[in-house]
C-alpha positions in Angstrom: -20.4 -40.2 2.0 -17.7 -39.3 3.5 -14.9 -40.4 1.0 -16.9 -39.3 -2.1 -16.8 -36.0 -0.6 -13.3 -36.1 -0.6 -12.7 -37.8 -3.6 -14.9 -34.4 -5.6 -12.4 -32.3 -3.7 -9.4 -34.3 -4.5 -11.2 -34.1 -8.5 -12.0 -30.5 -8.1 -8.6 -29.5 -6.9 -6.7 -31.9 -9.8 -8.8 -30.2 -12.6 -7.8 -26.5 -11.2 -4.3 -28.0 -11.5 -4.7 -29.0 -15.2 -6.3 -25.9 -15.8 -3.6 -23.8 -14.0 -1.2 -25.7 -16.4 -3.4 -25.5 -19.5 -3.2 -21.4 -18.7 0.6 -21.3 -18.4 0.7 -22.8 -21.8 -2.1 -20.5 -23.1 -2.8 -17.8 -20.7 -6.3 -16.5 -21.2 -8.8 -14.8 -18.2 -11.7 -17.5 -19.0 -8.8 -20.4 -17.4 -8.4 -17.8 -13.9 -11.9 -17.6 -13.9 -12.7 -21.5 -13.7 -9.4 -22.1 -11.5 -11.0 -19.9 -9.0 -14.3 -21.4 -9.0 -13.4 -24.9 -9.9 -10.7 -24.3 -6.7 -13.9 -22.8 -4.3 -16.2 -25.5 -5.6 -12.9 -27.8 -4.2 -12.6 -26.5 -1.3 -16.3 -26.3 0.0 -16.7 -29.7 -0.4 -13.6 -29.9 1.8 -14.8 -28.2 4.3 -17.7 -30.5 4.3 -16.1 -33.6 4.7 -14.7 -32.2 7.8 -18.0 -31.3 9.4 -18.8 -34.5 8.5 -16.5 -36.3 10.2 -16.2 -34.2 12.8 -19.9 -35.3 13.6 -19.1 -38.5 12.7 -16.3 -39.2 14.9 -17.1 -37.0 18.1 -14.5 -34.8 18.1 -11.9 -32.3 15.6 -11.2 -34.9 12.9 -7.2 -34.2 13.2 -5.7 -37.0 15.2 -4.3 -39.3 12.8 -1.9 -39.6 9.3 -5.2 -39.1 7.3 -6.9 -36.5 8.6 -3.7 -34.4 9.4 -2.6 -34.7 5.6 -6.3 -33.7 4.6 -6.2 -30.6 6.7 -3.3 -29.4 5.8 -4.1 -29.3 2.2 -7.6 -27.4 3.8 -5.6 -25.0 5.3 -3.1 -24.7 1.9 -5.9 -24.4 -0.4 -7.6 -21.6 2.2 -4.5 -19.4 2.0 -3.9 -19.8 -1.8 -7.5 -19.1 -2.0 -7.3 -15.5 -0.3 -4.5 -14.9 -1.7 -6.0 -15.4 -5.1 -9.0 -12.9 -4.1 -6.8 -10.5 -2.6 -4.2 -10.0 -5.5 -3.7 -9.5 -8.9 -1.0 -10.5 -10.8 -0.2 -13.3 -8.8 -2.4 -15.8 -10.7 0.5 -18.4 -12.1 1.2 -18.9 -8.2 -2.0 -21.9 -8.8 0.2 -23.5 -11.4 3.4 -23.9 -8.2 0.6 -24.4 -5.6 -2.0 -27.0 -6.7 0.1 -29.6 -7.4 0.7 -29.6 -3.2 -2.7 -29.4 -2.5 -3.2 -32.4 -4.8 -0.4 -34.3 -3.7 -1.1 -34.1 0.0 -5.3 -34.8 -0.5 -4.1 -38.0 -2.2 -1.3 -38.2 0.4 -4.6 -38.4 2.8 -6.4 -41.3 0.6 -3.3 -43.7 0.7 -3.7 -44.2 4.0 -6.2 -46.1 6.2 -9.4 -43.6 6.7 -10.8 -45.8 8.9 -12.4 -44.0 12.6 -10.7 -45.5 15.7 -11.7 -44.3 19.5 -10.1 -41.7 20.2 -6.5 -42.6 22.6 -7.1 -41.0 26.2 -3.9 -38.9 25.8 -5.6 -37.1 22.7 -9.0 -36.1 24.6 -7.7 -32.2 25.1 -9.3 -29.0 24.3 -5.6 -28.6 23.5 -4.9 -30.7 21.1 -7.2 -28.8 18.2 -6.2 -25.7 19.2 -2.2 -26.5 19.3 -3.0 -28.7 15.9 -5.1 -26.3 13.9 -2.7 -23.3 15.1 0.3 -25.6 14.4 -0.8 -26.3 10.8 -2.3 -23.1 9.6 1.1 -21.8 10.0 2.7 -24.7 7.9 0.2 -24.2 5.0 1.2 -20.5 5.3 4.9 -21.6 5.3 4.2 -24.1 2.1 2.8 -20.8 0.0 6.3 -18.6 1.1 8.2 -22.0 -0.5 5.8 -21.3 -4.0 6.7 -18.1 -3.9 10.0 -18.1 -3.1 10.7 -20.9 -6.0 9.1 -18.2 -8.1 11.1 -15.7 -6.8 14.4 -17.9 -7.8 13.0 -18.5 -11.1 11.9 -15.2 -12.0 15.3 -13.7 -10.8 17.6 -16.4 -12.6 15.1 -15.2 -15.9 15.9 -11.8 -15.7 19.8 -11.7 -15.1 20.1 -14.0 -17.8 17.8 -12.0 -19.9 15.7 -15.7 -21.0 13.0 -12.6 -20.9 9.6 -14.3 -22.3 6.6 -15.6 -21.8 6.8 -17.3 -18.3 9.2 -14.0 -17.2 5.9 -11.9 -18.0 3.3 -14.4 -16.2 5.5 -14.4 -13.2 5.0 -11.5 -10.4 7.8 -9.0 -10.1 10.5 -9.7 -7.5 9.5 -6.8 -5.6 5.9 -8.3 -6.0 6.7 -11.5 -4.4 8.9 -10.5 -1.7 6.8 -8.2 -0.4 4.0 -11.3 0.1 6.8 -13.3 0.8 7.4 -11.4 4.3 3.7 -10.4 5.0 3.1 -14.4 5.1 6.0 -15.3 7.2 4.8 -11.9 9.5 1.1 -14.2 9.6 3.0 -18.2 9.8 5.6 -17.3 12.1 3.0 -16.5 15.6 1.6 -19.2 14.3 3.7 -22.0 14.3 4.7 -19.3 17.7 1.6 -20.0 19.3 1.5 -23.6 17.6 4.3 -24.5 19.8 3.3 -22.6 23.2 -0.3 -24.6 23.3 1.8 -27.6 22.2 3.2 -26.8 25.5 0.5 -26.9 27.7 -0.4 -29.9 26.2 2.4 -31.8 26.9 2.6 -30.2 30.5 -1.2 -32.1 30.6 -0.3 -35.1 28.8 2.6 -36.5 30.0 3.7 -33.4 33.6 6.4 -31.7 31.7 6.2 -28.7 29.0 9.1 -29.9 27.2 11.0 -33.3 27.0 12.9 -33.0 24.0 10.9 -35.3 22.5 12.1 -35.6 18.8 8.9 -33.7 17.6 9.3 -30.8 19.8 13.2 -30.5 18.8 12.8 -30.1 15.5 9.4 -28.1 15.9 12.1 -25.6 17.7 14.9 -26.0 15.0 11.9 -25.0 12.3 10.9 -21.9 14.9 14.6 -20.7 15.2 14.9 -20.8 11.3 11.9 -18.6 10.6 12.6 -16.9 13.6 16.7 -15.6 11.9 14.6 -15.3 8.7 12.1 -12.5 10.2 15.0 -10.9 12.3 17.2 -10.6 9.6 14.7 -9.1 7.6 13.5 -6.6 10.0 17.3 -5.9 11.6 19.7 -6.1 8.2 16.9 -5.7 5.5 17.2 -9.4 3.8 15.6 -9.3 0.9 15.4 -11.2 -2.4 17.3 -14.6 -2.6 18.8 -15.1 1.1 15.3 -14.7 2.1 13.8 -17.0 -0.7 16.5 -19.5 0.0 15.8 -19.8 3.6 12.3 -19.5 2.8 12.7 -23.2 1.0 14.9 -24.2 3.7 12.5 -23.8 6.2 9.6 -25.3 4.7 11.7 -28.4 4.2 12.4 -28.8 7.5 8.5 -27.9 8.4 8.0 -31.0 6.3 10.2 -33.4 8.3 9.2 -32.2 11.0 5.5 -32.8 9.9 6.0 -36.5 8.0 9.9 -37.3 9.0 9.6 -37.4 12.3 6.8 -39.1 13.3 7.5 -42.3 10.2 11.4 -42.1 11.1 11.5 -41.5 14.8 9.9 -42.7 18.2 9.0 -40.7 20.6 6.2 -39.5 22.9 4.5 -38.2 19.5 4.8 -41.7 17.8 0.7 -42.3 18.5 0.7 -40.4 15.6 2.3 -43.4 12.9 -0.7 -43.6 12.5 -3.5 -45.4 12.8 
């Protein structure tokens, strides 16, 4: 049961993809219609295969490769969902975004889905609550990477007036700027208070709040990135393409620090490779 739940989300969220495609190519409200629901169809039976196995196994299904990948793309598809709801205008963003969602839900399937006990280090109240604050903040951090890539597109467009069809589908730069910094204003005490109960985990785990283990490094190289983005946004006024650029750069390293480190490197994280 479990698995074919996931595989009608993994469906659901591949035909909104297609669709979100199919509306670039011929834009017409009937295809932003179905994305939405075909999307919230998705994600509800998402949620449900996390209730699932969260009876199932006993505990907040996030303590492994699989169910880490899945949850992310949960926490993606959330985001891009109220996003969706709360905006107009914005709707070719499911064209950038969906193909994520897809790739990390089948990310999720490639690897072994198979329940283990639960390791004694993992059985913390801390552990879902540095986890779920740790990825909400990533999926938040993957949507200002969509939206920055539009941003770069959208502004090369313009200045070298290639005005058309895909220049009047995108957002205006002022458009996507704007939700580009009230996301990273939402991600950044996020991943903030992602790392500070990541903390007091590791203080209960292993006696120590911070070894420089190779997780928490570059968890703290990601911070200080986002953290020069939303001080030189709020000190010198960055706006536009610095902020978009940085924007990527940031969610790049949010991804090695995510999948990089724990395949690459050993360390006091590498529990996590992954059964």
């Amino acid at each position: 049961m479990y698995l074919t739940l996931t595989l009608i989300a993994l469906v659901s969220y591949a035909v909104g993809m297609t669709l979100s495609f199919v509306y670039v190519a011929a834009p017409k409200p009937s295809h932003l219609k179905w994305i939405g629901k075909i999307l919230l169809a998705g994600f509800t039976f998402h949620t449900l295969t996390f209730l699932l196995r969260a009876y199932q196994a006993g505990h907040f299904p996030i303590t492994n490769l699989h169910e880490s990948l899945s949850f992310f793309a949960w926490g993606f598809v959330l985001f891009l969902l109220i996003l969706h709801f709360r905006y107009k205008g914005i709707s070719v963003l499911f064209s950038f975004a969906t193909p994520i969602a897809v790739l990390f839900l089948l990310l999720s399937l490639s690897v072994t889905t198979e329940l283990f006990p639960l390791a004694p280090i993992l059985r913390s109240i801390w552990l879902p609550i540095h986890v779920i604050l740790a990825f909400l903040g990533d999926a938040i951090f993957a949507l200002t990477f969509c939206l920055s890539v539009m941003y770069l597109i959208q502004e090369h467009r313009i200045k070298t007036k290639k005005l058309g069809k895909m220049t009047r589908l995108l957002p205006s730069l002022t458009l996507l700027d704007q939700l580009n910094y009230r996301l990273l204003t939402i991600g950044f005490p996020l991943l903030t208070l992602g790392i500070i109960t990541g903390s007091i985990w590791a203080e209960y785990a292993w006696g120590s709040y911070w070894s420089w283990d190779p997780k928490e490094t570059w968890s703290l190289i990601t911070w200080l990135v986002y953290a020069a983005l939303l001080h030189q946004r709020l000190t010198v006024g960055w706006r536009g393409r610095k902020a978009a650029w940085l924007a990527i750069i940031g969610f790049i390293l949010v991804l090695f620090t995510f999948l990089g480190v724990n395949l690459l490197l050993s360390g006091l994280h590498s529990y996590g490779r992954w059964s």
